[in-house]
C-alpha positions in Angstrom: 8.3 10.2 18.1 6.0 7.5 18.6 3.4 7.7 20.4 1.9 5.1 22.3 -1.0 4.2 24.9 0.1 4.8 28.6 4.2 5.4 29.4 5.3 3.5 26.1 5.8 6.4 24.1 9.3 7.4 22.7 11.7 8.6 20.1 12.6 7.0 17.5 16.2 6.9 15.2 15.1 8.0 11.9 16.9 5.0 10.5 14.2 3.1 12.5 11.2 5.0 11.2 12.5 5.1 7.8 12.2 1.5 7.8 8.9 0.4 10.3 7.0 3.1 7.5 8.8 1.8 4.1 9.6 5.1 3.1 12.4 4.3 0.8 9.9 2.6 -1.0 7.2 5.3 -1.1 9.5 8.0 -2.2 10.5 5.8 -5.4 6.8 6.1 -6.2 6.1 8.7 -8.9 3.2 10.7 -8.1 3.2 12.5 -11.3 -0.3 11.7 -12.5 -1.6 13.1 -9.2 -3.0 16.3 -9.6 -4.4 18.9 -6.8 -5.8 21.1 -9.3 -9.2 21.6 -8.3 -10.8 21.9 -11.8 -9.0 18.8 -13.1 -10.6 16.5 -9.7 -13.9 18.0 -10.3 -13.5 17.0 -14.6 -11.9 13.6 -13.4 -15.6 12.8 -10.5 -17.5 14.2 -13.2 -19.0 17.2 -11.3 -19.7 20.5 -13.5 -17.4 23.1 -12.9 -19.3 26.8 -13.5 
């Protein structure tokens, strides 16, 4: 869906969206050296952990 001001809004083909948001080229991104571990973010900022 895409949402617009006033009556514009609509639906969009997923082909269409795939391409407007690039996403063929994000997913070939590797996000391996992204971490959610909450220790390791704290370590990487430099904040104490106890």
């Amino acid at each position: 869906m895409s949402l617009l001001p006033g009556d514009d809004s609509q639906a969009l083909k997923s082909e269409v969206y795939a391409d407007r948001h690039q996403c063929s080229f994000w997913n070939s991104v590797s996000y391996d050296w992204l971490t959610t571990n909450p220790d390791r973010l704290a370590a990487q900022a430099g904040v104490p952990t106890s």
